[in-house]
C-alpha positions in Angstrom: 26.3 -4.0 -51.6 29.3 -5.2 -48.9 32.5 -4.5 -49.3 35.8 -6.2 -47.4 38.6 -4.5 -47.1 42.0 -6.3 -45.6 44.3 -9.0 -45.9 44.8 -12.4 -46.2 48.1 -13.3 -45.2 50.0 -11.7 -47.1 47.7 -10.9 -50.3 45.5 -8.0 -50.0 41.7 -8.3 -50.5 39.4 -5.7 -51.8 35.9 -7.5 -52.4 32.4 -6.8 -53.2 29.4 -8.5 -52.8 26.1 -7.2 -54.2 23.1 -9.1 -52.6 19.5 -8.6 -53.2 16.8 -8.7 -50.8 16.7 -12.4 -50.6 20.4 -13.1 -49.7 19.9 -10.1 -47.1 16.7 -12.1 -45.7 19.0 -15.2 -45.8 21.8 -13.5 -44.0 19.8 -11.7 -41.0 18.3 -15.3 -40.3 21.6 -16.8 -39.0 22.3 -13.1 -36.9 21.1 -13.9 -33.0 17.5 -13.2 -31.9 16.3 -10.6 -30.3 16.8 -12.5 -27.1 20.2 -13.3 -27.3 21.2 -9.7 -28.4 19.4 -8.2 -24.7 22.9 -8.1 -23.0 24.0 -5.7 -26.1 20.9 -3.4 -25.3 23.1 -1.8 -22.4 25.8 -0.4 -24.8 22.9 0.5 -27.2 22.7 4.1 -25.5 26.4 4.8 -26.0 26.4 3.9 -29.3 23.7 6.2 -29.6 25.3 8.7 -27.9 28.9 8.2 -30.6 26.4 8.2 -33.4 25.3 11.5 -32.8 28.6 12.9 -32.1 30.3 11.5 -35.1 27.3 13.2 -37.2 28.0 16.4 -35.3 31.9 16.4 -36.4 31.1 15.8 -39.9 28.5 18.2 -40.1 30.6 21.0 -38.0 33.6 20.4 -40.8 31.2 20.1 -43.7 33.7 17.7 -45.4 36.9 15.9 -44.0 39.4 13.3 -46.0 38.8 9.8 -44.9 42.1 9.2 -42.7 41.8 11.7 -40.2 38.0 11.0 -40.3 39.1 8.1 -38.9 41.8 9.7 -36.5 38.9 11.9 -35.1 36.6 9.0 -34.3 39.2 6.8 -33.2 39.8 9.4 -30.4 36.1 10.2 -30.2 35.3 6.5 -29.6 38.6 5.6 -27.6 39.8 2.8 -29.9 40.7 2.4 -33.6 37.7 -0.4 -34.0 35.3 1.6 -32.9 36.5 4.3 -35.2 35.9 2.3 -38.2 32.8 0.9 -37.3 31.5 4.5 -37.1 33.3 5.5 -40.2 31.8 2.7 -42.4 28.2 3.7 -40.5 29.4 7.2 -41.8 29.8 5.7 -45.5 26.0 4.3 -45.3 24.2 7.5 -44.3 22.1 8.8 -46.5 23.0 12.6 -45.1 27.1 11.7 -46.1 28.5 11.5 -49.4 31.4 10.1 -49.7 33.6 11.2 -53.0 36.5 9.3 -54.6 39.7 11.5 -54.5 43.0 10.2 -55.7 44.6 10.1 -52.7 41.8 9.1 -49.8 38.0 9.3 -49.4 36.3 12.3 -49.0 33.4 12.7 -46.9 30.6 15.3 -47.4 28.2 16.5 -45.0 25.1 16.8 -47.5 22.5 17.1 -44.3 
C-alpha cells in the first residue's frame, strides 16, 4: 500500500494505492540501476547512522504523538524533509506501531 499526502493547488489530496507484487516489480524497473545510484552510496552511511538514532528516540520514549515525532527528527536530521522521510520509514517498521488517535498519530515502540 502507498499513501500521498498533500495538495494540489488548492484541493487537498489524501490517496491510496494498493499494489500487488507485480505493479511493485513494474515500479522498481523504471528506479535507476545500481550503477547510476553509486554516487548515493556516500550518504548511505549517514542515513544509516539517522536510522538508528531515530529508532533509538522512539524506543527511549516508548511512544510519542506524530507532530513532535516529526519536530524531533526534523532537528535530528537538520531539515524538515529529512524528518519526514524518516518518519514515514518509522510508519513501515515492523518494530513501530502506529495508532489512530483523534487528534494525531501515535507511534509505539513495540521492539
Amino acid at each position: 500500500m502507498l499513501r500521498i499526502k498533500g495538495r494540489v493547488g488548492d484541493w487537498p489530496v489524501d490517496l491510496t494505492l494498493e499494489m500487488d507484487a507485480e505493479d511493485w516489480a513494474q515500479l522498481a524497473a523504471h528506479l535507476p540501476s545500481e550503477a547510476a545510484a553509486a554516487p548515493r552510496a556516500r550518504t548511505a552511511h549517514a542515513a544509516d547512522g539517522l536510522w538508528s538514532s531515530a529508532l533509538e528516540l522512539l524506543q527511549r520514549t516508548g511512544r510519542m504523538e506524530g507532530p513532535q515525532l516529526l519536530g524531533e527528527l526534523a532537528a535530528l536530521a537538520g531539515d524538515e524533509a529529512a524528518g519526514k522521510r524518516l518518519l514515514v520509514r518509522l510508519r513501515h517498521c515492523p518494530q513501530v506501531r502506529v495508532e489512530s488517535a483523534d487528534e494525531a498519530p501515535i507511534y509505539h515502540w513495540v521492539g
